[in-house]
Backbone as a ProteinNet text record, in pm:
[ID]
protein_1_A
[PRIMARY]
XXXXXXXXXXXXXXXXXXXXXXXXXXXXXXXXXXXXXXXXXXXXXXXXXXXXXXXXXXXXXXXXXXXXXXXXXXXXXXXXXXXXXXXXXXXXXXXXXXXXXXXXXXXXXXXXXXXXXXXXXXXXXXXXXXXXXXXXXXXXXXXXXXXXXXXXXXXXXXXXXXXXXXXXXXXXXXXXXXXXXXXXXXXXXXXXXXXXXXXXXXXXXXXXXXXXXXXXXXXXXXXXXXXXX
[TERTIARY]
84.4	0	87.9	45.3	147.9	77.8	193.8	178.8	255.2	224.8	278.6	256.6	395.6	398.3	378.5	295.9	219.4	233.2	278.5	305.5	259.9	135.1	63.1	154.5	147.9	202.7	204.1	194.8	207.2	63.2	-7.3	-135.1	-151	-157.9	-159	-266.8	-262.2	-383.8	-418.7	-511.6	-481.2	-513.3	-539.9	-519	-503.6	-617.3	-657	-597.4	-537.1	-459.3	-530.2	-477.7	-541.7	-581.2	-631.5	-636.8	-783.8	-854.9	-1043.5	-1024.7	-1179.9	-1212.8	-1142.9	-1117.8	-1070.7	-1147.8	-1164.1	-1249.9	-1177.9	-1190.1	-1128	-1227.6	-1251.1	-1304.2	-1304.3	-1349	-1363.5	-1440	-1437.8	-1442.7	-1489.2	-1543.5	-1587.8	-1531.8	-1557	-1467.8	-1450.2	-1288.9	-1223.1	-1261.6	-1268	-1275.3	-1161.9	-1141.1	-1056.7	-1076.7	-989.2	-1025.7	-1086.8	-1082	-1185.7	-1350.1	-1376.2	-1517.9	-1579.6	-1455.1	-1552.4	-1454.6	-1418.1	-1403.8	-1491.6	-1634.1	-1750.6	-1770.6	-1759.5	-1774.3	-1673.3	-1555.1	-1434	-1440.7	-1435.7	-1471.8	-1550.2	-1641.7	-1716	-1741.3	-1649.5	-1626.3	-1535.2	-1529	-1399.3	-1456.8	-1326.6	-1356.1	-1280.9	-1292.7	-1243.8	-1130.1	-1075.2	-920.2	-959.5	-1004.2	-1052	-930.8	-933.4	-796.3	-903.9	-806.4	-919.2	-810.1	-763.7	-702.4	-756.9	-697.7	-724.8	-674.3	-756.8	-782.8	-698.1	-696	-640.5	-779.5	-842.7	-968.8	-983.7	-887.7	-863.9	-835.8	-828.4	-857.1	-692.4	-617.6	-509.9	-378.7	-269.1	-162.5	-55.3	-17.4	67.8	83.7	110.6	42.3	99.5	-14.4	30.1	126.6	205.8	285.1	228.3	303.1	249.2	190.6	203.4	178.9	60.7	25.9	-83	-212.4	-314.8	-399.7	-506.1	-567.4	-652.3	-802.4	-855.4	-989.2	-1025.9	-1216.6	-1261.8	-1179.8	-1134.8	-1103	-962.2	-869.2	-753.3	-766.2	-838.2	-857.2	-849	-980.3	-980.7	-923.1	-804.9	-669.6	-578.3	-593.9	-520.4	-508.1	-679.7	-729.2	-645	-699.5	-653.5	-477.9	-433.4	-275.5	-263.9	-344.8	-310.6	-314.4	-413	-475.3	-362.1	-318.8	-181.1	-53.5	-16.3	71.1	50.5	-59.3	-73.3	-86.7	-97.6	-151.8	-268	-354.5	-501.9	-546.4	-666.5	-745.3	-837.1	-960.5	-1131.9	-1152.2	-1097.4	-1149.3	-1297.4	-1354.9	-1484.7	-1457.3	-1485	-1432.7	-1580.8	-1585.3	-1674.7	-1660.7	-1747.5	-1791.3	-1923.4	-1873.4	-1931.2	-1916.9	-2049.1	-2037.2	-1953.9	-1844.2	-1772.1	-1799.3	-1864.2	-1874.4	-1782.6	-1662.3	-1597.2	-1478.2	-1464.1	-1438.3	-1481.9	-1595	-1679.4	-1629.4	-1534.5	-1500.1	-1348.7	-1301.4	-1233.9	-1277	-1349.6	-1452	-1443.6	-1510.3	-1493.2	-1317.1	-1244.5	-1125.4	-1052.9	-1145.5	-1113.6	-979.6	-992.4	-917.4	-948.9	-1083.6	-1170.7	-1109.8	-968	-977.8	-940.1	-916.8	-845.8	-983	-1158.6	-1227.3	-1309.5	-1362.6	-1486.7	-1588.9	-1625.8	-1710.1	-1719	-1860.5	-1893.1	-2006.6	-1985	-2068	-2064.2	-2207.3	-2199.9	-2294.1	-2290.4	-2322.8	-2354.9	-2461.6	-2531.8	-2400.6	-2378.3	-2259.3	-2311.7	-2200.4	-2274.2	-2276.4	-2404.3	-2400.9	-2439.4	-2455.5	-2533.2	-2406	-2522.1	-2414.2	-2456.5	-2447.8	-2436.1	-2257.2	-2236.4	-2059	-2030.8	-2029	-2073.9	-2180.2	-2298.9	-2404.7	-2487.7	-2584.2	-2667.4	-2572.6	-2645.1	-2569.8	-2451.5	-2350.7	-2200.5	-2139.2	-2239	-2151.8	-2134.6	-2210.6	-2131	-2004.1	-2005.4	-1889.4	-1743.6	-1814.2	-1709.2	-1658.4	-1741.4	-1689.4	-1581.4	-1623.9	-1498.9	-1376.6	-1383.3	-1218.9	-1129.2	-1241.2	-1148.8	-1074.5	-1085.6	-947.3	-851	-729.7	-646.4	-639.8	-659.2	-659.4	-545.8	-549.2	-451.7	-465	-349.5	-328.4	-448.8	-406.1	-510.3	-589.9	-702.9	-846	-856.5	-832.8	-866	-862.1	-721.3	-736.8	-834.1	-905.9	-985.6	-1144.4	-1134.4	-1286.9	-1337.2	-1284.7	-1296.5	-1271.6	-1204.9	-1203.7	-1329.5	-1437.2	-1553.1	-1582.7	-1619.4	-1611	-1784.9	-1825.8	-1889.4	-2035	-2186.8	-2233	-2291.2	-2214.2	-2218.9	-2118.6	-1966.3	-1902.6	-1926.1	-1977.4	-2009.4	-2156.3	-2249	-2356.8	-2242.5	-2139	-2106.2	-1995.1	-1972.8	-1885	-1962.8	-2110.4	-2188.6	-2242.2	-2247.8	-2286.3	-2190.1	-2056.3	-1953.2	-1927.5	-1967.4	-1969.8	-2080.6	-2199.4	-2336.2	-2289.8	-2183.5	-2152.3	-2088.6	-2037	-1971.9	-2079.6	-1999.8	-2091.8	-2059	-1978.3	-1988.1	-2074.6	-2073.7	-2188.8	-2184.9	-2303.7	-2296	-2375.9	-2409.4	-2443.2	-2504.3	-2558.2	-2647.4	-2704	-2608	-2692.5	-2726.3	-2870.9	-2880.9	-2953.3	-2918.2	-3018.1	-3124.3	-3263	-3382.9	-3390.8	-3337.9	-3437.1	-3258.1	-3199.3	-3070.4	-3146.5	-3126.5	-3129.9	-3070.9	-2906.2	-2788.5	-2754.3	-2783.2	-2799.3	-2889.3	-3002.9	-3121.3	-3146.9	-3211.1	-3303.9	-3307.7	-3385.4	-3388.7	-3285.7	-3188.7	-3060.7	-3046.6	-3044.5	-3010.9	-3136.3	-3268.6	-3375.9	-3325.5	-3289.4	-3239.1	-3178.3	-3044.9	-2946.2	-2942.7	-3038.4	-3054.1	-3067.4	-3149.8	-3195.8	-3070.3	-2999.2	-2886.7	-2818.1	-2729.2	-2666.2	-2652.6	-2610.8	-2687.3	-2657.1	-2591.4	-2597.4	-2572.5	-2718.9	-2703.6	-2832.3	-2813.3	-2927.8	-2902.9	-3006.3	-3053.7	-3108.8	-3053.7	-3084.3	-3104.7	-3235.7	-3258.9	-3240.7	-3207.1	-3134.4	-3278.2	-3335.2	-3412.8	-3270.3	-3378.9	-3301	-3142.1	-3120.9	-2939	-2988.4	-2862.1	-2847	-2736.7	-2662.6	-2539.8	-2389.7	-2396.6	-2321.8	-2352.6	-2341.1	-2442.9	-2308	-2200.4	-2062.5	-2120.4	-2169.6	-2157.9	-2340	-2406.5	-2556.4	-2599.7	-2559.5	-2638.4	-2514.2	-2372.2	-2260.8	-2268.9	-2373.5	-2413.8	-2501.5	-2550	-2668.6	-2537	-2490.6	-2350.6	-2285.3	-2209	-2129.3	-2218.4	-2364.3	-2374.1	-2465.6	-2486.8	-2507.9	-2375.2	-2278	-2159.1	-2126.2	-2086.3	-2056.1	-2154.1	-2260.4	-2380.3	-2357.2	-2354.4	-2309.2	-2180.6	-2088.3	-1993.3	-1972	-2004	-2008.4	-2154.7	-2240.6	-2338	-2288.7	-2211.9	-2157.9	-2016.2
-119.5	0	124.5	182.6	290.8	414.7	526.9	586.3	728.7	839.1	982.2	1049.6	1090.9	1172.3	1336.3	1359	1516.3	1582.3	1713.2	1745.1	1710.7	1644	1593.6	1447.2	1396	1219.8	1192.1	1021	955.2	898.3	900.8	870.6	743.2	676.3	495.8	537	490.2	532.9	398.5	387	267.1	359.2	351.6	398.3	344.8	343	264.6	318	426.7	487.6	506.6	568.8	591.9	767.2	788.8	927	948.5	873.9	939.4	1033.9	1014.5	1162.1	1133.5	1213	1165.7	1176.1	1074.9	1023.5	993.7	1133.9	1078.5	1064.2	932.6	854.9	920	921.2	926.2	803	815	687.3	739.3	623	648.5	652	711.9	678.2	517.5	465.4	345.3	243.5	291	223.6	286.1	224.4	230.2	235.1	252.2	216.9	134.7	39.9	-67.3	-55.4	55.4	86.1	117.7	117.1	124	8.7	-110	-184.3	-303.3	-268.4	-305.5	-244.3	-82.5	-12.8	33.7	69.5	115.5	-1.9	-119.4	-202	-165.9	-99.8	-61.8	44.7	92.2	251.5	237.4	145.6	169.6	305.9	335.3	428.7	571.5	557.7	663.6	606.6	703.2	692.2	715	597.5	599.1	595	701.9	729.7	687.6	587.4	561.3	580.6	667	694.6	672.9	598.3	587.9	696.6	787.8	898.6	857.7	966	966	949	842.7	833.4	731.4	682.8	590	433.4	378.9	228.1	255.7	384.4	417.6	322.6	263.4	159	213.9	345.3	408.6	593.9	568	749.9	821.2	947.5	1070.9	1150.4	1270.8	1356.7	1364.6	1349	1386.8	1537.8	1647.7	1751.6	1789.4	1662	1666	1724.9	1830.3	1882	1762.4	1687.1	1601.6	1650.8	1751.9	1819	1791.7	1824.7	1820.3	1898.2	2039.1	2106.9	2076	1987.7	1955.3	1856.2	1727.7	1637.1	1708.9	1809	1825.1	1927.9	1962.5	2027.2	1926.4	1777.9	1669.4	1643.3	1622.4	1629.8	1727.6	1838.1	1929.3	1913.8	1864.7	1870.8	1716.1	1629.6	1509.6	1547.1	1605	1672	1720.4	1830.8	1916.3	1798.2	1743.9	1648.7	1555.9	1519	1415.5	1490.1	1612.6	1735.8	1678.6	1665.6	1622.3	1770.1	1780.1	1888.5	1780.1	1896.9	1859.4	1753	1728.6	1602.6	1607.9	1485.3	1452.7	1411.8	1435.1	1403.8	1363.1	1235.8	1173.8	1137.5	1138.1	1148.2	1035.4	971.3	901.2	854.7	873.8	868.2	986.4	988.4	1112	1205.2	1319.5	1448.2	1513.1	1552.5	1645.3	1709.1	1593.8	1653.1	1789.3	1766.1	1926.7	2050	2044.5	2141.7	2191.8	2111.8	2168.1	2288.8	2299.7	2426.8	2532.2	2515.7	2658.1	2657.4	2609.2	2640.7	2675.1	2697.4	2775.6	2711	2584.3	2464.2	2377.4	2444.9	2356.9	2398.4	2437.5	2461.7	2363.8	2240.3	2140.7	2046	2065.1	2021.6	2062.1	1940.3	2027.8	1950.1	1866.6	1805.3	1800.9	1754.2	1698.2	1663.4	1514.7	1382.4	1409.2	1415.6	1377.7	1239.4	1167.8	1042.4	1000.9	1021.2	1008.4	980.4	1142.2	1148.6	1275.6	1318.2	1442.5	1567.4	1643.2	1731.4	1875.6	1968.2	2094.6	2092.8	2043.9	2009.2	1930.8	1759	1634	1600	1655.6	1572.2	1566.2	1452.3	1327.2	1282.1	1146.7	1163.6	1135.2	1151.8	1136.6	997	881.8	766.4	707.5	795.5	774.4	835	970.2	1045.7	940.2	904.6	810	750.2	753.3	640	757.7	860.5	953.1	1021.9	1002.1	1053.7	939.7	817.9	728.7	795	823.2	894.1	1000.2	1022.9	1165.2	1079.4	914.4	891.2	842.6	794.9	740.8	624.8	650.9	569.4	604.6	567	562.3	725.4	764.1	933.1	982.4	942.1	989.5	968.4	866.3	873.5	954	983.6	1073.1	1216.8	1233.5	1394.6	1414.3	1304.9	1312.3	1283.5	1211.2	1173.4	1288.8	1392	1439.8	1626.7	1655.1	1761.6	1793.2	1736.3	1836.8	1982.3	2085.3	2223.6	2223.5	2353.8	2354.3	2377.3	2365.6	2382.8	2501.5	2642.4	2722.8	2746	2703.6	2680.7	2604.6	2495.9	2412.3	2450.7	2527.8	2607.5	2695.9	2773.2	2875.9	2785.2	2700.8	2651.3	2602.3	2520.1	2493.9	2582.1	2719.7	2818.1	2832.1	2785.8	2840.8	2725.6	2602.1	2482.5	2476.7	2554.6	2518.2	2641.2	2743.6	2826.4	2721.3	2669.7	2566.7	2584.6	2637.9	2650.1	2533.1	2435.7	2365.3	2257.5	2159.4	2046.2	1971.4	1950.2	1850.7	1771	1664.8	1503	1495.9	1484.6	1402.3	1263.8	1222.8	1074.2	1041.1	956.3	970.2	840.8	761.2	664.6	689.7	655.8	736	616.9	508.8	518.6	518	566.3	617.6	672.4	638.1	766.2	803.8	775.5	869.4	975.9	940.6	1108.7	1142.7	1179.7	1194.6	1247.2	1204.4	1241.5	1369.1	1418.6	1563.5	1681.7	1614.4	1708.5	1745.5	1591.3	1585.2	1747.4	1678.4	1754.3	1892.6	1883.5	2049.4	2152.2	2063	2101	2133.6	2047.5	2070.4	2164.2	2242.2	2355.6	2519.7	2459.4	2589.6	2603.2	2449.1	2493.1	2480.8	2604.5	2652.1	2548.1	2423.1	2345.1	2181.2	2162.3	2019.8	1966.7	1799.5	1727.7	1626.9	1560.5	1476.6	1312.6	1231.6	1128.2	1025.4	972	920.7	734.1	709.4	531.3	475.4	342.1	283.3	139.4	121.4	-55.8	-20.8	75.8	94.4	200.7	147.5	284.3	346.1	381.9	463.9	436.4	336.1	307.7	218.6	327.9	303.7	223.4	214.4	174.9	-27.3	-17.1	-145	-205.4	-142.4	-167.3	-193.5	-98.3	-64.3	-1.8	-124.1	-54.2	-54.7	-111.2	-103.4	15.2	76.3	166.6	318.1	270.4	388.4	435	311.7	312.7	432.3	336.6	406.2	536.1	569.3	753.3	814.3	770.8	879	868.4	752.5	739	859.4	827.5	923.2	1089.5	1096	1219.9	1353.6	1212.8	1293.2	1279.4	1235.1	1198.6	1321.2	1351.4	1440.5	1579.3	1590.8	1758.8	1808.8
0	0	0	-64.4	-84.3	7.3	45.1	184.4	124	230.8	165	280.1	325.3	455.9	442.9	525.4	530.9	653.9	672.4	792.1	923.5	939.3	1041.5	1045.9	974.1	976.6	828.2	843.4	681.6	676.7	565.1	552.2	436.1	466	396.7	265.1	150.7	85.2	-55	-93	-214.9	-300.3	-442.7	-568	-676.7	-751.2	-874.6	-1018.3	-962.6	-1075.9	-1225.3	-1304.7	-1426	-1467.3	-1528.3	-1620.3	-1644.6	-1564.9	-1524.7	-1466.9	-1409.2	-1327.8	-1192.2	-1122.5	-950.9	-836.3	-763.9	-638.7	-554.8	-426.4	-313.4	-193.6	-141.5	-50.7	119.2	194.4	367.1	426.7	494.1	574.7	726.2	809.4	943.7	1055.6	1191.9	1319.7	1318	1373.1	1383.8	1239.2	1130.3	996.5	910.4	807.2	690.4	583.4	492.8	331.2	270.7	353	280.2	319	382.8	358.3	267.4	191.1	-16.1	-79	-22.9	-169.6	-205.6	-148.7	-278.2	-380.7	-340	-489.1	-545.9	-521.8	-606.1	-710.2	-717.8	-846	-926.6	-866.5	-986.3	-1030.5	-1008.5	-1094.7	-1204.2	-1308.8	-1375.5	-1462.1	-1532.7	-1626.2	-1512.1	-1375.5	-1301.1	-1219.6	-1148.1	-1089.6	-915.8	-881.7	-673.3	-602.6	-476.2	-435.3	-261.3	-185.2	-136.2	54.3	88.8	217	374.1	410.2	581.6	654.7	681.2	793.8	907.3	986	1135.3	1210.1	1215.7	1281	1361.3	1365.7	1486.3	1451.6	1349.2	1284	1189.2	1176.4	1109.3	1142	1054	1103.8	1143.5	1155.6	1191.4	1258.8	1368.6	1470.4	1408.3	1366.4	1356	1411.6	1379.2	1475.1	1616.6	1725.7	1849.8	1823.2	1763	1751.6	1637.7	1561.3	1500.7	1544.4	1452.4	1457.2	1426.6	1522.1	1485	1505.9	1541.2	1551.2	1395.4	1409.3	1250.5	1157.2	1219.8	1130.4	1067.7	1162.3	1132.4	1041.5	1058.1	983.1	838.3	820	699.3	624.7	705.3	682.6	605.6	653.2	654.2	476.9	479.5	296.5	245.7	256	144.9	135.8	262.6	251.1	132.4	155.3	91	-57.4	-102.6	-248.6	-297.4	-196.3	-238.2	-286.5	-176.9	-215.7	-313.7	-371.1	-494.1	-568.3	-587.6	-717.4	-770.2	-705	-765.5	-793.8	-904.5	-916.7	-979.9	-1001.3	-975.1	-978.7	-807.9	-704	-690.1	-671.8	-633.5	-471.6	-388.2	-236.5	-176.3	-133.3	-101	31.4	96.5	251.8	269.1	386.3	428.6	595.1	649	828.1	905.6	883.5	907.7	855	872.2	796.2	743.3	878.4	894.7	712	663	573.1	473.2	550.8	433.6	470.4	627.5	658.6	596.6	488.7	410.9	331.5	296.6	276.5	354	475.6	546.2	627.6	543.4	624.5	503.4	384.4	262.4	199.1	181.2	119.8	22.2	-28.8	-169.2	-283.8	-313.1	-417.3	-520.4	-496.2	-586.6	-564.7	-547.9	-544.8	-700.2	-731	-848.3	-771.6	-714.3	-649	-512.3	-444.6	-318.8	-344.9	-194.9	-201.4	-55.6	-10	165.3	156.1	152.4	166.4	324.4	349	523.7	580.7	617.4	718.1	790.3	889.8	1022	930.8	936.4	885	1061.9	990.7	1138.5	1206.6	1351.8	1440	1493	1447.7	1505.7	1446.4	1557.3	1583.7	1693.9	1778.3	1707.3	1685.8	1593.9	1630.6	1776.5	1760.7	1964.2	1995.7	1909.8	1955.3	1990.4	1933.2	1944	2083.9	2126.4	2200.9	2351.4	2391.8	2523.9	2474.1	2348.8	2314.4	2313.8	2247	2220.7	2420.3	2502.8	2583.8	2692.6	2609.6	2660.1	2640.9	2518.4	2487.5	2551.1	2685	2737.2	2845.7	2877.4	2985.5	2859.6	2922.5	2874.2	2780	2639	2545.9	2424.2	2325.2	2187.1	2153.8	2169.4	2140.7	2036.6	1889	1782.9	1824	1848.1	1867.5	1947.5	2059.7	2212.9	2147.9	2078.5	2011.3	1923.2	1822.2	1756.5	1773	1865.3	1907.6	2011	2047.7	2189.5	2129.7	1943.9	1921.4	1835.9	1900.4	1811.6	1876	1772.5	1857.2	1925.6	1972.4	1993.4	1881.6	1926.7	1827.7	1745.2	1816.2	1751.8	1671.5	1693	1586.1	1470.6	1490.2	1388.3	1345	1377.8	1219.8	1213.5	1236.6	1122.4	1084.6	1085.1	1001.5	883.1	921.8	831.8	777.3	731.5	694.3	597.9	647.3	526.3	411.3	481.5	359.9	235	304.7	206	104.1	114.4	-1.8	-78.1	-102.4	-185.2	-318.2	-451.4	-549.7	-673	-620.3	-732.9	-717.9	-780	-757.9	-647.3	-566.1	-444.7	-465.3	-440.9	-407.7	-280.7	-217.9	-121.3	-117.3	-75.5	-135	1.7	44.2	226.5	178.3	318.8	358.9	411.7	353.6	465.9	572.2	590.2	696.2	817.8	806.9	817.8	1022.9	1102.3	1216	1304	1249.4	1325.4	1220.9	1084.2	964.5	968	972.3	997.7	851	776.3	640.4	643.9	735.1	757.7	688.6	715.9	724.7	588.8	488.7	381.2	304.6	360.7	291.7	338.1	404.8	456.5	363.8	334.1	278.7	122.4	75.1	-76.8	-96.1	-29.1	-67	-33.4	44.2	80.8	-24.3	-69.6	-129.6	-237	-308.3	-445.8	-582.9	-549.3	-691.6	-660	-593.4	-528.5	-559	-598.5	-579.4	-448.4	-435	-321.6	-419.8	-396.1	-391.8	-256.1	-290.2	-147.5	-139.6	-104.8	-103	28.3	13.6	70.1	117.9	210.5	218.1	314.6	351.4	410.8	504	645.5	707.5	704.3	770.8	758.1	669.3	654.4	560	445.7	383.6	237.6	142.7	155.2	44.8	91.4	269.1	269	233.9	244.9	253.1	86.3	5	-142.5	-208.7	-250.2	-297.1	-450.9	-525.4	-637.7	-695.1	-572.3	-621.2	-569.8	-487.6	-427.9	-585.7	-645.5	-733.5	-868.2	-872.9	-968.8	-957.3	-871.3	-846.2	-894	-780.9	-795.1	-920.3	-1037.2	-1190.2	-1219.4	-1218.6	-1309.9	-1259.9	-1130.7	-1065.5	-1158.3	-1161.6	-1169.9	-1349.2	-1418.2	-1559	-1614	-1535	-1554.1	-1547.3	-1409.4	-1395.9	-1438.1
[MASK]
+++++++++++++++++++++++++++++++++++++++++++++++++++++++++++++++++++++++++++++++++++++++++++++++++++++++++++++++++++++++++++++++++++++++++++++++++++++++++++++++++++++++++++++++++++++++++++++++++++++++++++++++++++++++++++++++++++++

């Protein structure tokens, strides 16, 4: 597996390589890259760049001095983007939100796309159900997770942070599980409407992780998605 060190740490990543369009993948708290390899198969025709986050399930620790908060994480992206020289990335999100906050930390520029794929949108970070879990993390556990499970801001930071993501004027994706209820449908229906060049597709039959629930119906939104805009 090939790997690429970024001022935070080295970030493990797979890569299907090729001269398509480019798809870069997110993933959930304590999961990995392989939360999409039902559907990266079936995207040929595009180039899936598919990286394990500092989210806790990662094979090797970040800098002790690593910025692991949402906003760092998705400092992390845009540094990864930079270092591979990707441009008009499709950056796909799933369970983890926090990537959208590459956006309001005014780091979209090597983006032509976004996909939130029933992940935290507002301010559910973390969602209701997780947070007992997330408040395990404030004793003594594995450095990254604790810095990362434990740096969500508050939730007035996070609507104006979400205020600064729904400007995002290029094409967005929503793809949500309805009967989904740690993303809540809601959110998705919410959001269509902010920001100014997004559809909503709604997925039956899956909850929160839609790559493992409906990776056929995953695959072929995002193909059509991104082959449409």
């Amino acid at each position: 597996m090939p790997s690429i060190d970024l001022p935070a740490g080295p970030i493990d990543y797979t890569d299907t390589g090729g001269d398509g369009p480019v798809l870069v993948f997110g993933h959930g708290l304590l999961m990995n890259e392989t939360q999409w390899r039902a559907v990266i198969p079936l995207l040929t025709g595009f180039r899936c760049i598919a990286p394990t986050w500092p989210l806790g399930a990662h094979r090797r620790p970040m800098k002790p001095d690593a910025d692991l908060s949402q906003a760092g994480v998705a400092n992390v992206i845009a540094d990864f983007l930079e270092a591979l020289d990707l441009d008009e990335v499709t950056l796909v999100l799933n369970d983890w939100g926090g990537g959208q906050f590459i956006v309001s930390e005014e780091r979209d520029h090597r983006l032509g796309r976004l996909v939130l794929a029933s992940c935290e949108a507002f301010d559910n970070f973390p969602p209701k159900p997780a947070r007992p879990a997330s408040a395990l993390c404030r004793v003594p556990v594995r450095r990254d997770l604790a810095k990362f499970a434990t740096g969500a801001p508050s939730k007035t930071v996070l609507r104006a942070w979400h205020d600064d993501v729904v400007c995002f004027d290029r094409p967005v994706l929503l793809l949500w599980a309805v009967e989904d209820t740690m993303m809540p449908i809601g959110h998705a229906r919410r959001m269509v409407g902010e920001f100014p060049n997004a559809r909503l597709v709604e997925v039956a039959d899956s909850w929160t992780l839609l790559p493992e629930d409906q990776p056929e119906r995953v695959a072929a939104e995002l193909a059509d998605f991104v082959r449409t805009t």
